[in-house]
TIMARDO-274917 format. One record per residue (C-alpha): residue in three letters; y negated, z negated, x. Coordinates in pm, 1 decimal. Example, Ala and Ser with C-alpha at 12.3 -4.5 7.8 and 13.67 -1.06 7.14 Angstrom:
REM TIMARDO-274917
SITE,aa,c2,c3,c1
SITE,ALA,450.0,-780.0,1230.0
SITE,SER,106.0,-714.0,1367.0
END
This chain:
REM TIMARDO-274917
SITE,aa,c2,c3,c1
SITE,UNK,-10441.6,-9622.6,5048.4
SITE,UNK,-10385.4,-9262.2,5030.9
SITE,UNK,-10127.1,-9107.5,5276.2
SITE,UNK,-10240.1,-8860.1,5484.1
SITE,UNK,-9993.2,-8526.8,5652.0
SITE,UNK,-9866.8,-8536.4,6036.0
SITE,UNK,-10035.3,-8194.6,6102.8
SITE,UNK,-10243.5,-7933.1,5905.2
SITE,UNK,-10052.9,-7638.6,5792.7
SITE,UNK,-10425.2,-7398.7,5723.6
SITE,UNK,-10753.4,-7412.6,5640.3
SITE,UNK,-10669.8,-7437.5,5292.5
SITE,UNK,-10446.9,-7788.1,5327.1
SITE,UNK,-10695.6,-7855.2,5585.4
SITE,UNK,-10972.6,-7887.1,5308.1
SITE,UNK,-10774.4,-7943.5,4997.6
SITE,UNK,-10734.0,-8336.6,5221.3
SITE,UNK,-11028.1,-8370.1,5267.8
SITE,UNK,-11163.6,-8339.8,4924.0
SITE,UNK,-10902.6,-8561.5,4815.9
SITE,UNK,-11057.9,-8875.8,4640.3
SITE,UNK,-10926.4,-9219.1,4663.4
SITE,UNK,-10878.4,-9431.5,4355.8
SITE,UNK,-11222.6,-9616.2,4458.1
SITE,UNK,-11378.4,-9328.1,4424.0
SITE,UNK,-11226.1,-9261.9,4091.1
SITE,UNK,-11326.3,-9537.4,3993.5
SITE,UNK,-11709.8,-9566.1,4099.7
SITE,UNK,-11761.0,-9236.7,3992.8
SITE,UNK,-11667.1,-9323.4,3639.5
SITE,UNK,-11866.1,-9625.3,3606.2
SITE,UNK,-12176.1,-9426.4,3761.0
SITE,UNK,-12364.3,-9275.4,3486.5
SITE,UNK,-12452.8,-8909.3,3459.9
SITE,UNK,-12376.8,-8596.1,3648.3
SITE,UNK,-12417.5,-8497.2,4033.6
SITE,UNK,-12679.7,-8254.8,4221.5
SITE,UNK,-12574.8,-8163.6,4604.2
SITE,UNK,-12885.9,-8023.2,4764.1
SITE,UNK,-12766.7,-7816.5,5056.5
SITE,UNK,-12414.0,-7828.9,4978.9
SITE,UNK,-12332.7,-7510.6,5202.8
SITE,UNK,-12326.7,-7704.3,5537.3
SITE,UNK,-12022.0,-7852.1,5708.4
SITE,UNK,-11951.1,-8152.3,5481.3
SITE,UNK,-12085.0,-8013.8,5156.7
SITE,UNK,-11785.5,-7780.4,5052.3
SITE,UNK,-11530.7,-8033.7,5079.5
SITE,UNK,-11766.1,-8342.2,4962.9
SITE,UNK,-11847.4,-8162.4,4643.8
SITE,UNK,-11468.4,-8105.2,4550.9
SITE,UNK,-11463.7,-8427.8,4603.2
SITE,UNK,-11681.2,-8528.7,4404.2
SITE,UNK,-11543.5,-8299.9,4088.7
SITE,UNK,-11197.7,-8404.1,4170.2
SITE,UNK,-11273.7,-8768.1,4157.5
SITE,UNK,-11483.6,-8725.1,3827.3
SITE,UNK,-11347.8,-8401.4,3641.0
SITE,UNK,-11536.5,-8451.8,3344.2
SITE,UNK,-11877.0,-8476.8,3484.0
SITE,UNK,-12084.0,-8137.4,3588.3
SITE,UNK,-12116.0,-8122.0,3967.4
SITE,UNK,-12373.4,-7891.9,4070.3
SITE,UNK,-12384.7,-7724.0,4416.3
SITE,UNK,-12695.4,-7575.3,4535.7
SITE,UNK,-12791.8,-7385.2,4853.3
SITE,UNK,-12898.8,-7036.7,4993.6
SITE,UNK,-12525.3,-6970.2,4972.1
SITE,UNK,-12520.6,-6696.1,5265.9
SITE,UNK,-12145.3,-6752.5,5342.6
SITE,UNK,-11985.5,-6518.0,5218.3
SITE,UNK,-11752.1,-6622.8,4991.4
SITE,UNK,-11839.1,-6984.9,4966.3
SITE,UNK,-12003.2,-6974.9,4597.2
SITE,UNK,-11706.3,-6785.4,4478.2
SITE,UNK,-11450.0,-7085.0,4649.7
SITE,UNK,-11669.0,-7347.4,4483.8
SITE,UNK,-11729.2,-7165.0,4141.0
SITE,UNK,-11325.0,-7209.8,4142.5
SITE,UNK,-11300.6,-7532.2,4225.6
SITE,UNK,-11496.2,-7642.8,3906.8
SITE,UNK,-11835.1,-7687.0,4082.0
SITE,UNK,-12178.6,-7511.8,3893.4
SITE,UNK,-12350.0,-7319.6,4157.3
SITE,UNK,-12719.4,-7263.7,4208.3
SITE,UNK,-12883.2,-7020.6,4499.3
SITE,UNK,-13214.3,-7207.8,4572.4
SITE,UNK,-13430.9,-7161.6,4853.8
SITE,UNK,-13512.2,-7559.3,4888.4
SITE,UNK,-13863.7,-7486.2,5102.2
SITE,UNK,-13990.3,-7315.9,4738.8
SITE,UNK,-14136.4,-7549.0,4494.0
SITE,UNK,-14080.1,-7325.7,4219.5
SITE,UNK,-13725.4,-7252.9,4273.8
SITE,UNK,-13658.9,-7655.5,4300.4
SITE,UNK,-13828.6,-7688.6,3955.2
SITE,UNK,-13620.1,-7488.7,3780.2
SITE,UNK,-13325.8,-7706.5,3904.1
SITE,UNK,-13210.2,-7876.9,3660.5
SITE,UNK,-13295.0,-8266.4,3565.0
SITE,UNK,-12931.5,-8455.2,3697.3
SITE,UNK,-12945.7,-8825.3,3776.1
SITE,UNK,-12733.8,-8859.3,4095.3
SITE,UNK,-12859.2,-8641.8,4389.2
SITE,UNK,-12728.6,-8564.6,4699.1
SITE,UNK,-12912.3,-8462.8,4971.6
SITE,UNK,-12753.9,-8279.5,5245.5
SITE,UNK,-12978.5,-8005.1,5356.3
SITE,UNK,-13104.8,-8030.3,5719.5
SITE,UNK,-13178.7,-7839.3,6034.7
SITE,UNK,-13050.3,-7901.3,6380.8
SITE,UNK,-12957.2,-7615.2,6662.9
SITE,UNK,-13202.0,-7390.0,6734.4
SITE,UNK,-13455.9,-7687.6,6717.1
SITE,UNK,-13570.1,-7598.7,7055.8
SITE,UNK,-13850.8,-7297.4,7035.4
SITE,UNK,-13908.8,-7291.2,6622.1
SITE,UNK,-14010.9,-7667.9,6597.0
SITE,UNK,-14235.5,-7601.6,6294.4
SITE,UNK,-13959.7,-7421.6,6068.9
SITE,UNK,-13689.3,-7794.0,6204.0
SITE,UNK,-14019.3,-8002.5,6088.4
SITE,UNK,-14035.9,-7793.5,5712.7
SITE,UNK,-13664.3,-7840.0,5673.7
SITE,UNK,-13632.8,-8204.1,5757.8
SITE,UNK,-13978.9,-8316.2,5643.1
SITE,UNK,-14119.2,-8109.3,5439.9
SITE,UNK,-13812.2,-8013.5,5172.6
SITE,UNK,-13722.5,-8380.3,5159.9
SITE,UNK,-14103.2,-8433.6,5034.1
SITE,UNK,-14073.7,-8197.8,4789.1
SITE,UNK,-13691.0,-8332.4,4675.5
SITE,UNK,-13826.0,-8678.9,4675.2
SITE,UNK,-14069.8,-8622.8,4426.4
SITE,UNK,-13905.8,-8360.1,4209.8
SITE,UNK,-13607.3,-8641.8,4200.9
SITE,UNK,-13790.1,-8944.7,4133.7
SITE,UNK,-13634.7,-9066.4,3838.1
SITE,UNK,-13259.0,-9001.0,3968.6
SITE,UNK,-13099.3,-9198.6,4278.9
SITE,UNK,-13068.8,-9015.4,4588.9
SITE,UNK,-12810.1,-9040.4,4832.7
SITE,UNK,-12990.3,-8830.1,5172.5
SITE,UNK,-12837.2,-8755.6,5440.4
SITE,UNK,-12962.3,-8854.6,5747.7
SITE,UNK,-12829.7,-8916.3,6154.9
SITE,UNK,-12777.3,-9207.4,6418.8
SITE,UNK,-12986.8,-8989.0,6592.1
SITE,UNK,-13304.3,-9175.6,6441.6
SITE,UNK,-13253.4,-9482.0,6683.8
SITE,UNK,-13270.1,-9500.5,7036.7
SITE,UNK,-13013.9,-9544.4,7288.7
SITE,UNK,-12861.5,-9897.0,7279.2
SITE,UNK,-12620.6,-10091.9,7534.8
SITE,UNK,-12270.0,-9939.4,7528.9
SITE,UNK,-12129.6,-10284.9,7572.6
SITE,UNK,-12267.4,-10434.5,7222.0
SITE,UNK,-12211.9,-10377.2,6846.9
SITE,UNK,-12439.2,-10042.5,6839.7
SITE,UNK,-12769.5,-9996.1,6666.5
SITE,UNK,-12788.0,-10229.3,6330.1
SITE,UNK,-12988.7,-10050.1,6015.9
SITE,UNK,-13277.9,-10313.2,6113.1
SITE,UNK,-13336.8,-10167.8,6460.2
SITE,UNK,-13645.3,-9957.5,6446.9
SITE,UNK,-13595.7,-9534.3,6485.5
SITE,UNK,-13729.4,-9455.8,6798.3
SITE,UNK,-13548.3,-9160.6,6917.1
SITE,UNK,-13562.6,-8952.6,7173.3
SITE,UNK,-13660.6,-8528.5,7149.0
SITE,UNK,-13864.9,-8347.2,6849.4
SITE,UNK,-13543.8,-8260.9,6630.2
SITE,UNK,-13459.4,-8664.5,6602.6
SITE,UNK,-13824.5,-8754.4,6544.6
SITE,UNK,-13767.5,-8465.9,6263.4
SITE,UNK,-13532.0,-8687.4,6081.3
SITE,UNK,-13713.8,-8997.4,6087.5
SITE,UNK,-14014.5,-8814.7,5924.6
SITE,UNK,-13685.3,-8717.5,5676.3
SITE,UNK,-13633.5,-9043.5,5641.2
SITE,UNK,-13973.6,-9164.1,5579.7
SITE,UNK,-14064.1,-8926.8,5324.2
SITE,UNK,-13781.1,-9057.5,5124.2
SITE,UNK,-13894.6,-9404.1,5173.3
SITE,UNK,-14265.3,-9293.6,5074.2
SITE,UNK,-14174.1,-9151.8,4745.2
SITE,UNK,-13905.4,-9430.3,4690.8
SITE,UNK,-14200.6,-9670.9,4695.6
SITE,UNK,-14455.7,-9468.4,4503.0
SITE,UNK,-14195.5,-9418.4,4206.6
SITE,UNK,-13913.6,-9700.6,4260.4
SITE,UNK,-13690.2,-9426.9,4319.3
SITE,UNK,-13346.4,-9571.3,4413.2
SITE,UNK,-13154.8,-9418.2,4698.7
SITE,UNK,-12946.2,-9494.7,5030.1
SITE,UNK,-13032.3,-9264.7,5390.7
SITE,UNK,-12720.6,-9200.4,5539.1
SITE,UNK,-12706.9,-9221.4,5928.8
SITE,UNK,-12366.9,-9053.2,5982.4
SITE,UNK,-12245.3,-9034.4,6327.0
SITE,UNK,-11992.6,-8759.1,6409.6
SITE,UNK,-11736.0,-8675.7,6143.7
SITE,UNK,-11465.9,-8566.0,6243.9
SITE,UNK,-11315.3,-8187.6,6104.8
SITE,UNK,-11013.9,-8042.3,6273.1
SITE,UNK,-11248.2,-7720.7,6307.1
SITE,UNK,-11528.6,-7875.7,6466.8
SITE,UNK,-11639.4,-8194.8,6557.0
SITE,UNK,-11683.2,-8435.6,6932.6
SITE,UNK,-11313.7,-8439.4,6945.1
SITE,UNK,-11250.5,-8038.0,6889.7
SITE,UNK,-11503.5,-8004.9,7152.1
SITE,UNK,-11305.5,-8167.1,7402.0
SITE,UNK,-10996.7,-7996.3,7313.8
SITE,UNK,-11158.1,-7696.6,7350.9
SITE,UNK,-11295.8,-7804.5,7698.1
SITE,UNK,-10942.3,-7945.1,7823.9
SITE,UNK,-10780.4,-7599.5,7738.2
SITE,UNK,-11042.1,-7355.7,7905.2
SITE,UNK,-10982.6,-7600.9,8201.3
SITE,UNK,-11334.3,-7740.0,8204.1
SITE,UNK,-11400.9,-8105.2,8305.1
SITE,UNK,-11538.5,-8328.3,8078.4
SITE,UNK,-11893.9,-8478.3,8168.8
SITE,UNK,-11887.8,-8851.6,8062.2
SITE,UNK,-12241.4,-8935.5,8132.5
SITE,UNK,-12230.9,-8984.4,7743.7
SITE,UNK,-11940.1,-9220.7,7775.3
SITE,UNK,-11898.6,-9337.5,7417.9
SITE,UNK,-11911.2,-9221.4,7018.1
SITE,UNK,-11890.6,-9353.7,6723.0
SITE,UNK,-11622.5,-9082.8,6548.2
SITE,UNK,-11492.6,-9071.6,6140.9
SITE,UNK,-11315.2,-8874.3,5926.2
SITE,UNK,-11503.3,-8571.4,5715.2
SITE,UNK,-11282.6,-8703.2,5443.6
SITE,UNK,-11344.8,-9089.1,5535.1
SITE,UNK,-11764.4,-8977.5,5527.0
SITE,UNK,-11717.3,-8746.8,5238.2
SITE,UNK,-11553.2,-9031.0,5058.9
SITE,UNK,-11839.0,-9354.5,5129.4
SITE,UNK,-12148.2,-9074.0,5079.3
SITE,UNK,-12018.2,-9072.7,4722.0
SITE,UNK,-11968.8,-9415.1,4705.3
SITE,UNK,-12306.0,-9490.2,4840.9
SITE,UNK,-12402.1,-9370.9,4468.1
SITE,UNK,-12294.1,-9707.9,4342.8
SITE,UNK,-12496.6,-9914.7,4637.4
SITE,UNK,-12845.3,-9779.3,4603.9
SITE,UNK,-13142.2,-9976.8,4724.1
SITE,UNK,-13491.0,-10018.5,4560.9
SITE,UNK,-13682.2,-9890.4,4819.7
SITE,UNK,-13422.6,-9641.0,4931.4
SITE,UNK,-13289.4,-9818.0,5278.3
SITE,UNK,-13084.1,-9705.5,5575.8
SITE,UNK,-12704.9,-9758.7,5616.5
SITE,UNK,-12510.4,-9666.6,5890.3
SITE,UNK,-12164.7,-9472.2,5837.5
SITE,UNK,-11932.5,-9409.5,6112.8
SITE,UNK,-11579.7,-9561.4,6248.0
SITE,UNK,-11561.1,-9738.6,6567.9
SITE,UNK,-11685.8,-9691.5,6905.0
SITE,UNK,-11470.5,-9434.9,7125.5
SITE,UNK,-11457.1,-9401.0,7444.3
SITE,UNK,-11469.8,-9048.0,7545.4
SITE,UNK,-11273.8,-9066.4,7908.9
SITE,UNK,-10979.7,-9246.8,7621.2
SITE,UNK,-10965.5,-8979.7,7379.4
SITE,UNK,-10981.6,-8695.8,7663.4
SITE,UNK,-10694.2,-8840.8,7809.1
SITE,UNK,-10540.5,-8893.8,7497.6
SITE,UNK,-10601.7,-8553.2,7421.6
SITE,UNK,-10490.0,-8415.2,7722.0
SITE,UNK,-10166.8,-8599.2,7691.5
SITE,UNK,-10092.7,-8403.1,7364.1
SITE,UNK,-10137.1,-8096.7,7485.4
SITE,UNK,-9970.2,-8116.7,7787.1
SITE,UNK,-10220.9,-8061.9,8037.6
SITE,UNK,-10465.6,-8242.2,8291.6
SITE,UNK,-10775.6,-8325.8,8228.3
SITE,UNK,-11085.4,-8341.0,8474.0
SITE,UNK,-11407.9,-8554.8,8455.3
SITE,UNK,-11747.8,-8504.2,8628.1
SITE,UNK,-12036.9,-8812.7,8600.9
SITE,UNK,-11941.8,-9176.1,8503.6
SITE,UNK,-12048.2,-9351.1,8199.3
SITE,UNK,-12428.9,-9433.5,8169.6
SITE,UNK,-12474.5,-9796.8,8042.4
SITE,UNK,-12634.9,-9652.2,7696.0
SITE,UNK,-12558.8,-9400.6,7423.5
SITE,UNK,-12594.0,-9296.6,7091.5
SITE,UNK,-12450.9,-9609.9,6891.0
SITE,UNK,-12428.0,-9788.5,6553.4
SITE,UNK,-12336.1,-10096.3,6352.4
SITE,UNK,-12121.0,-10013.9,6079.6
SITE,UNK,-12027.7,-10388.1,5964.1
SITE,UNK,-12279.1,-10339.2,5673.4
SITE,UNK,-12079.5,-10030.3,5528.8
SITE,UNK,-11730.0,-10220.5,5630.4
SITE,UNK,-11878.0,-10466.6,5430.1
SITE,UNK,-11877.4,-10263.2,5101.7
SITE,UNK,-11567.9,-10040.7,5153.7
SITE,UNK,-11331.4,-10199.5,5439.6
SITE,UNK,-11305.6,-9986.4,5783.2
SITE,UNK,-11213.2,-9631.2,5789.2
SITE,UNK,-10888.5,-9575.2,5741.1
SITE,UNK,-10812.7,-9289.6,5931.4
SITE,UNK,-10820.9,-9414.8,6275.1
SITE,UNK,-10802.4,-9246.8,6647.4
SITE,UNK,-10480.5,-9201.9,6695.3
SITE,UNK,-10432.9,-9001.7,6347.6
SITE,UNK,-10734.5,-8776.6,6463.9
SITE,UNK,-10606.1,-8713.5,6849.0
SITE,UNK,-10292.2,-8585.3,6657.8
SITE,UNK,-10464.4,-8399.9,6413.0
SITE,UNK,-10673.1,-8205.0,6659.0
SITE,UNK,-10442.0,-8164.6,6945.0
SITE,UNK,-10222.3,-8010.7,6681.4
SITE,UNK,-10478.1,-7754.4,6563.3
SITE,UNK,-10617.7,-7644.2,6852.8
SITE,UNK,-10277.6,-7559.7,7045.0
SITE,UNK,-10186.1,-7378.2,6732.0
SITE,UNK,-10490.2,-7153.2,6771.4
SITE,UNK,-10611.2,-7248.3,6436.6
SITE,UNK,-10992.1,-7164.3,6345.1
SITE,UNK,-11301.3,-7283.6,6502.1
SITE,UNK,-11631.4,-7328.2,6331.9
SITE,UNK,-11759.0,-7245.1,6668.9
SITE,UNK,-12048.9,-7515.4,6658.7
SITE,UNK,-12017.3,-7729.7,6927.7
SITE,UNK,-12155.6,-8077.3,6840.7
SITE,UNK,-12380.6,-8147.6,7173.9
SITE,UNK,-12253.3,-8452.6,7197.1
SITE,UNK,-12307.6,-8505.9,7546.8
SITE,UNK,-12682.0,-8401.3,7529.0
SITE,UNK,-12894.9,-8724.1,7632.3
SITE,UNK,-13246.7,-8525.8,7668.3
SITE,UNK,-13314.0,-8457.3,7239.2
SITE,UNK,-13302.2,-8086.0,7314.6
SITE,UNK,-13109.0,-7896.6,7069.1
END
């Protein structure tokens, strides 16, 4: 197990961690034939998962490839060994002239700002995996999906299992189950091997359900717990089993949930709040469902997460009371109505 720092000096240590690859991943990677494709690789989790990725397997070509409107981010990656392609993913043409690769991962997606341009949220996370799927169907495709494609289940059981059926609640949700089942249509039509994976809430020191609260607890503002629980993991714990969800491809391409255990979030407020010294308020109680999964399938394969609560209350507590940056997306979290 790799050993992990008490506190995060920068942004730079910050992400050099969590593109550090176990010896697992090491060793998947090199018994997983051919080179890698990350679709959408500019979001949150692509940077770091893609350094990953090259770090783990050097010798392999890792290709990043988004609209790259960060500035700076293609130059960052370019160094960091990865190839780097500016593709508009909605054009046909441009995802044509991507190269053939056999292991693709999909990461592109839209969420916030769902609410008043439905129809461009429906293209991105409908219509672009359509067009992936069947440029890609003779590679396997890891996609990224969200929990968000089930309904609320019973805070007091396991969480939603892969086998419950996605009916979610709001337009951008129902988005990524059409994402979802335009992957499975193409996996069918052209036994196209893949995984979808429903991540719930990784975990970055710069954003995340956990920097939200922090953030909350130091402007003074109570915490509303009518979404009482999470399931919460590591960017570098996700970053880590996406890749290794390479090796564990289904034919048809089937769901697989990826998270850490369920938090509650009155416990990590408090826990929170007791790191940085100050009181914390709540407003609402805990409604008997939320936004939950299963994750014995993916213990199964890999073993829990190893970075746990505890490590991630100290991580963040640390971070914020030091100032340090904020991606300034706040995760919603507590939204219950689908409205993003």
């Amino acid at each position: 197990m790799m050993s992990h720092p008490t506190r995060f000096t920068d942004v730079a240590q910050l992400e050099t961690v969590m593109s550090t690859p176990s010896q697992a991943l090491v060793a998947d990677l090199k018994n997983l034939e051919g080179d890698l494709l990350i679709l959408g690789v500019g979001g949150k989790m692509g940077p770091t998962l893609a350094r990953m990725a090259k770090q783990a397997a050097p010798h392999k070509r890792v290709i990043g490839v988004a609209r790259f409107s960060e500035p700076g981010l293609q130059a960052s990656l370019t160094a960091h060994g990865i190839e780097c392609i500016a593709c508009d993913l909605l054009s046909q043409e441009a995802l044509q002239a991507l190269p053939d690769v056999p292991n693709v991962v999909f990461m592109a997606g839209r969420k916030f700002g769902s609410q008043g341009s439905e129809w461009l949220t429906w293209a991105m996370n409908v219509h672009v995996p359509a067009l992936v799927a069947q440029r890609f169907a003779r590679s396997r495709i890891v996609a990224f999906s969200t929990a968000c494609v089930y309904p609320f289940v019973e805070v007091t059981g396991p969480g939603a299992p892969e086998s419950l059926a996605p009916t979610p609640v709001g337009e951008y949700a129902n988005s990524c189950v059409g994402r979802e089942r335009m992957f499975e249509h193409f996996s069918h039509q052209y036994q196209t091997p893949g995984r979808l994976i429903r991540l719930s809430y990784a975990i970055d020191m710069r954003y995340g359900v956990l920097h939200d609260l922090a953030q909350q607890i130091l402007q003074r503002q109570p915490i509303d717990l009518t979404m009482g629980y999470a399931n919460l993991i590591w960017q570098g714990d996700a970053n880590e089993r996406s890749l290794r969800a390479l090796c564990h491809c289904t034919n048809p391409t089937t769901g697989l949930n990826l998270s850490g255990p369920k938090v509650a979030i009155r416990e990590a407020a408090q826990g929170l709040a007791q790191r940085l010294g100050l009181e914390v308020r709540f407003t609402g109680t805990e409604a008997p469902t939320a936004w939950l999964v299963d994750c014995r399938e993916a213990d199964a394969l890999w073993g829990p997460p190893p970075v746990g609560l505890a490590q991630m209350l100290d991580w963040t507590a640390d971070w914020v009371a030091r100032g340090q940056p904020s991606l300034n997306k706040p995760t919603h979290f507590e939204v219950r109505d689908g409205q993003y």
